[in-house]
KEPALO-935031 format. One record per residue (C-alpha): x, y, z. Coordinates in steps of 0.05 Angstrom, whole numbers, padded with zeros to 5 digits, always signed. Example, Ala and Ser with C-alpha at 12.3 -4.5 7.8 and 13.67 -1.06 7.14 Angstrom:
BEGIN
+00246-00090+00156
+00273-00021+00143
***
This chain:
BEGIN
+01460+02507+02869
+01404+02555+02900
+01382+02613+02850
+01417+02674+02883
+01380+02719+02835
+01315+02704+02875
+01320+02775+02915
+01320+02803+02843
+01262+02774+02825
+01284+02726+02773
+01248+02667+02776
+01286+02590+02775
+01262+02588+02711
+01298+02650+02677
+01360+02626+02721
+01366+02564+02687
+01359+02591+02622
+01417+02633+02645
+01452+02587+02667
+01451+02534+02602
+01455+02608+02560
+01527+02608+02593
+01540+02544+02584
+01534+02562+02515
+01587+02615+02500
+01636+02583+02552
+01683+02576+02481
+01665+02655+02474
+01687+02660+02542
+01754+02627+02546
+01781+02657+02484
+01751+02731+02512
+01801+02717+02575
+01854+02690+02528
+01853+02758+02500
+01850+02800+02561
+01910+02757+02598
+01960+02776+02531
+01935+02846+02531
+01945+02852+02602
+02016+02828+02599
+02024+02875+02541
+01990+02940+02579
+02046+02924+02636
+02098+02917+02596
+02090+02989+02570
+02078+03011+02648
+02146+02971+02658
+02185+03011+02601
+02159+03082+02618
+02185+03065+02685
+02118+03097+02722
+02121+03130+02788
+02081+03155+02832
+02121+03226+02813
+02090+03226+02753
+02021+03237+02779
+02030+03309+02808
+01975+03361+02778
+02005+03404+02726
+01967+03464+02706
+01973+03526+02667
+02005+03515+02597
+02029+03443+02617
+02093+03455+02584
+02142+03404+02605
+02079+03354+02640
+02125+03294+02655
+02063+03242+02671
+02026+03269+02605
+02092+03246+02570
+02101+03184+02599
+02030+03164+02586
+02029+03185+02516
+02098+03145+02516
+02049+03075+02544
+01991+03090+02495
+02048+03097+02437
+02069+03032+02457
+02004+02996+02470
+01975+03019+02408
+02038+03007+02359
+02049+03074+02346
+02109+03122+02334
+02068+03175+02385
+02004+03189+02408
+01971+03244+02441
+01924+03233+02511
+01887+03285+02524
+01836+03307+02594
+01814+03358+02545
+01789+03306+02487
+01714+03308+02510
+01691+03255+02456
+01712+03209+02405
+01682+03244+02358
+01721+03311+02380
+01787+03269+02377
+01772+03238+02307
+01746+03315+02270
+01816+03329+02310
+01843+03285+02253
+01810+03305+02197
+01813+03374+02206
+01886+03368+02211
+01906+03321+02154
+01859+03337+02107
+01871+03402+02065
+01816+03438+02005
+01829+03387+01938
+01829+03326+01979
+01784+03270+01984
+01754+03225+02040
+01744+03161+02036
+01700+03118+02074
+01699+03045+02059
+01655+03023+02110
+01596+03059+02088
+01563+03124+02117
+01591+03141+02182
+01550+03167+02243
+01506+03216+02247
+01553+03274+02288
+01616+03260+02246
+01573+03271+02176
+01558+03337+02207
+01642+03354+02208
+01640+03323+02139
+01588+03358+02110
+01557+03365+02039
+01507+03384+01994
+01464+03348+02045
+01489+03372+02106
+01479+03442+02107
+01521+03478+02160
+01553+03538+02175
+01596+03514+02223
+01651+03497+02181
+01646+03429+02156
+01702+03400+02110
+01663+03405+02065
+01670+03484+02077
+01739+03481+02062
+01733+03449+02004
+01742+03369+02025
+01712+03323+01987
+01680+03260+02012
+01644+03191+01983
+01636+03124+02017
+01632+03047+01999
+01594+03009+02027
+01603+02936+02055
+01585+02876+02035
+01515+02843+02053
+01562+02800+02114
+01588+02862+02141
+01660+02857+02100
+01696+02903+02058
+01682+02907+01994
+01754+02904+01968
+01744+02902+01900
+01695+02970+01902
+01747+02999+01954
+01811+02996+01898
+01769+03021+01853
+01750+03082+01883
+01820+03099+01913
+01849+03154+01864
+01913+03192+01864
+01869+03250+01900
+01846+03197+01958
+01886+03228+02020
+01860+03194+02072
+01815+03135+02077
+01767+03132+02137
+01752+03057+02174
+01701+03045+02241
+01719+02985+02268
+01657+02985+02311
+01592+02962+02283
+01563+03028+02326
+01481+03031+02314
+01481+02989+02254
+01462+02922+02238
+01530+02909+02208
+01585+02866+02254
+01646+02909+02274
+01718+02894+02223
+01767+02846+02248
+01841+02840+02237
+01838+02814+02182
+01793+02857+02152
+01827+02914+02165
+01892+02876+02144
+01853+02866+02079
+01834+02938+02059
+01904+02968+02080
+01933+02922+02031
+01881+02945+01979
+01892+03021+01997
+01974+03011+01995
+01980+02978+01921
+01934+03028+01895
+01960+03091+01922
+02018+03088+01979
+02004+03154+02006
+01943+03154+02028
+01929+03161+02101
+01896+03091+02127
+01862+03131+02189
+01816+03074+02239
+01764+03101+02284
+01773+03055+02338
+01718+03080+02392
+01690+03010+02419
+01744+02970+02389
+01806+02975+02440
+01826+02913+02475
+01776+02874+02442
+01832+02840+02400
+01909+02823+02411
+01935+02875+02368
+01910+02958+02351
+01903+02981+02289
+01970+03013+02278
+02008+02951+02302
+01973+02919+02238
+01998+02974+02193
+01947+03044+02209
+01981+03103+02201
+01933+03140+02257
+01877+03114+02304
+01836+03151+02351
+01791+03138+02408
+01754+03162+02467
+01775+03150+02539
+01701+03141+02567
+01697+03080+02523
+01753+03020+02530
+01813+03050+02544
+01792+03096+02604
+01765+03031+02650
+01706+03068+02660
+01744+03110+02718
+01771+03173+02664
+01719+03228+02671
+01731+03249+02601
+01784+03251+02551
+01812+03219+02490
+01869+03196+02448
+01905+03194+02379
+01961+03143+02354
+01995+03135+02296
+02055+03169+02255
+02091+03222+02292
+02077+03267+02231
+02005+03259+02228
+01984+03254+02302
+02038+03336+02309
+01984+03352+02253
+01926+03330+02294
+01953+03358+02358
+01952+03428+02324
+01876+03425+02311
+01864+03413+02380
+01905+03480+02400
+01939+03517+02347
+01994+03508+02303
+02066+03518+02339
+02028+03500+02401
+02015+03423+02370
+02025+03380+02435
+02068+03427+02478
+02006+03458+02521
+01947+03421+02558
+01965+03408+02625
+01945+03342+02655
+01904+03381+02709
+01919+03320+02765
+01883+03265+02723
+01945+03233+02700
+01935+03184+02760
+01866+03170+02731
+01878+03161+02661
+01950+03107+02677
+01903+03075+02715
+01843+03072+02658
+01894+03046+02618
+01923+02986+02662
+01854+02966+02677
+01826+02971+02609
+01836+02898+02590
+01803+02876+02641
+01737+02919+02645
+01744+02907+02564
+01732+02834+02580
+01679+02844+02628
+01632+02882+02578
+01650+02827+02522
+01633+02775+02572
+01560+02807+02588
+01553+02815+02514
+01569+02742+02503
+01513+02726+02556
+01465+02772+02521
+01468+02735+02467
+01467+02672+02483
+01409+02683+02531
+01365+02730+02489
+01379+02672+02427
+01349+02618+02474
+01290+02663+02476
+01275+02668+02403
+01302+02731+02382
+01357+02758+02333
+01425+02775+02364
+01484+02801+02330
+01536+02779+02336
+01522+02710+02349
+01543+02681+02423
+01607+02645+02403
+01623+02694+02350
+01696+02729+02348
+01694+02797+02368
+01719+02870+02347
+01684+02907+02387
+01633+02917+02457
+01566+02927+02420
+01509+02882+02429
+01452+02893+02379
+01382+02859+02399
+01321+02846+02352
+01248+02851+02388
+01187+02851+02358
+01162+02912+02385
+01175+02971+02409
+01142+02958+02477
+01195+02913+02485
+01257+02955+02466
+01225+03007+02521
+01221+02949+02568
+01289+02916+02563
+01320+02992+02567
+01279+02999+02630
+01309+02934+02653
+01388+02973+02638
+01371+03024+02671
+01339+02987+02741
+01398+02948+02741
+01449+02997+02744
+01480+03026+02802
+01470+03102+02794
+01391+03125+02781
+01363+03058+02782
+01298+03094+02804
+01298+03121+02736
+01249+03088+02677
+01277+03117+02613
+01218+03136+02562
+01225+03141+02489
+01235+03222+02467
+01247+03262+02399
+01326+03267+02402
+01359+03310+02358
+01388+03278+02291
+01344+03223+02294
+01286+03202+02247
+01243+03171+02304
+01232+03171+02380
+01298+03146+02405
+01293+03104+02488
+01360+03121+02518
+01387+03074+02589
+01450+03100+02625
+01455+03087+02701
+01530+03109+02696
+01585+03134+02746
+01617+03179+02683
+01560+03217+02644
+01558+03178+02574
+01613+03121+02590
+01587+03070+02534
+01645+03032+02570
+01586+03029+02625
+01519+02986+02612
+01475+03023+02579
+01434+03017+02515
+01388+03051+02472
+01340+03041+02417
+01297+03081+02365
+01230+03067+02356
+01224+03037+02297
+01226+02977+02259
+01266+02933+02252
+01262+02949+02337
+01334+02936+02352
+01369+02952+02425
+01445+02965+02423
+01477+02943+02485
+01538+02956+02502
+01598+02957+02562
+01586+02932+02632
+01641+02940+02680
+01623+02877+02721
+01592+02819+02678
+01547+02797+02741
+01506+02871+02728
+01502+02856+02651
+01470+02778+02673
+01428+02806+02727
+01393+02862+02679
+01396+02816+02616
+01352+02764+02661
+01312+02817+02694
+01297+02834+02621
+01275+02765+02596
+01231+02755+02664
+01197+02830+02652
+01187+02816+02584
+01160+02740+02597
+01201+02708+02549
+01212+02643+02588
+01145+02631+02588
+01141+02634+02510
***
């Protein structure tokens, strides 16, 4: 076969290394589209059972009191996600917005957080707060929440020993991300969260098992409330949204908690009644039947990524045939000329401002210069290829989404030739 990356500039030499780098994770592959064919059967079934119509996707407005397609989507996402409810929301503008939605709402002054996957991100800490958060702004820790972590262990698994220790009778919710996000850690799996729900239930059955699932949806057969969550929550310019939702996001779980959630997001009384579709329910029913799919594509570039860049000599997590739980692809260089240069690569590879070369810049909340690619339809879809890096050892580039596998392979190779790794 001719090299039909040649017009690209990839040389036969890079193409065969992409093309044995595929060979590779075909195992990765298969199972990735063994996935996405049962989760595509399952996203249909819900469509089946709501019994959609195109009635359903007329643009409600005002109050949305009575928003028929709002109700039959939350109905699907109930359904999809093995929930008793869930709310879907145009008006969600981030996952982060949709999981402070839960916090805020479940959490009251006495009680105690509980992370037992370590520190969480940098923009939820700020809604947590502290001692060493300062804020005004009305953290939880305001209100008089209180919060500590665990940590995981050295191979990125819950410490379950550490985590039934530290649940106490004043433990009201315990916080999980799936998703590996910008760490080095690999995201949880079923069977780690399986394995801390367990722990959390025999030590104290009330507690609120709450998953923040951003990254993760799709990525396995089953959500975290069909394997026992009590509330989940996303963001619909990640997975779930196909990369066609301009904004939005979701919560699942127990019809108690997510009316309690609902109520931060407007007011209580209000809960779920009001936020009117505003004519995206169209967009988001379709997001959602074509999530496993463009969930598949993204873990299919990753898989490349991988398996490519580890031909080349460098440090990939996960591995190439790895199982996965979620879209991130973390990538070890050995400078930071070279996180700059593969970002650069993204970025020229991606169908909106591919004229663009992304330069490292002081970001606020971060420590260190921080090299940001996004050549996206939807501002900030991670569902989208993009990545980003700070500038600083150990130089690491988290890549995530793609919504067709042949862009992640063509800017993943246009990388390697840039970078002359083929002719290490």
């Amino acid at each position: 076969m001719t090299n039909p990356y040649l017009e690209y500039g990839i040389s036969d030499a890079v193409w065969r290394m992409g093309e044995e780098a595929y060979e590779e994770a075909r195992p990765a592959v298969q199972r990735i589209e063994r996935i996405r064919e049962f989760n595509q059967l399952r996203v249909l079934r819900a469509f089946r059972n709501a019994r959609i119509s195109d009635s359903h996707f007329t643009q409600q407005t005002g109050y949305g009191y009575d928003d028929i397609g709002r109700e039959k989507i939350e109905a699907m996402y109930a359904e999809v996600f093995g929930a008793e409810s869930a709310l879907v929301r145009i008006q969600i503008s981030a996952g982060t917005q949709a999981i402070a939605m839960c916090l805020y709402g479940i959490l009251r002054p006495g009680d105690e957080l509980l992370s037992v996957t370590g520190t969480p991100y940098d923009s939820l800490l700020s809604a947590i707060g502290g001692p060493e958060y300062p804020s005004d702004a009305g953290s939880l820790y305001d209100f008089g929440v209180r919060y500590r972590a665990v940590s995981l262990l050295e191979d990125g698994s819950p410490d379950i020993p550490a985590i039934t220790s530290a649940v106490t009778d004043k433990t009201k919710m315990i916080y999980i991300q799936k998703s590996q996000g910008y760490s080095g850690r690999r995201a949880l799996l079923r069977q780690d969260l399986v394995a801390i729900f367990r722990a959390v239930r025999e030590k104290n059955p009330s507690t609120v098992l709450f998953v923040d699932n951003c990254y993760g949806e799709f990525t396995e057969e089953e959500e975290p409330c069909a394997l026992g969550a009590d509330l989940c929550a996303g963001s619909l310019i990640k997975n779930p949204g196909a990369g066609i939702c301009p904004s939005g996001g979701y919560i699942a779980g127990r019809r108690d908690l997510v009316e309690k959630a609902a109520s931060r997001g407007t007011a209580p009384g209000l809960a779920g009644h009001v936020g009117p579709s505003l004519g995206f329910s169209r967009t988001i029913a379709q997001g959602l039947f074509l999530a496993p799919h463009i969930t598949a594509e993204c873990l299919k570039g990753a898989v490349f990524a991988a398996a490519l860049f580890s031909r080349a000599g460098y440090v990939t997590a996960p591995d190439p045939l790895a199982v996965r739980g979620d879209i991130v692809q973390s990538l070890t260089f050995t400078s930071p000329e070279q996180v700059v240069s593969f970002c650069q690569m993204i970025q020229a590879s991606s169908p909106v401002d591919s004229f663009v070369s992304p330069e490292p810049w002081d970001m606020p909340g971060y420590d260190s210069e921080v090299v940001m690619a996004a050549g996206t339809f939807i501002q900030g879809a991670s569902v989208e290829l993009s990545a980003d890096g700070p500038i600083k050892p150990p130089f690491i580039a988290y890549m995530q989404g793609g919504l067709v596998y042949e862009q992640v392979k063509l800017a993943t190779m246009q990388a390697v030739e840039k970078m002359g790794v083929a002719r290490l």
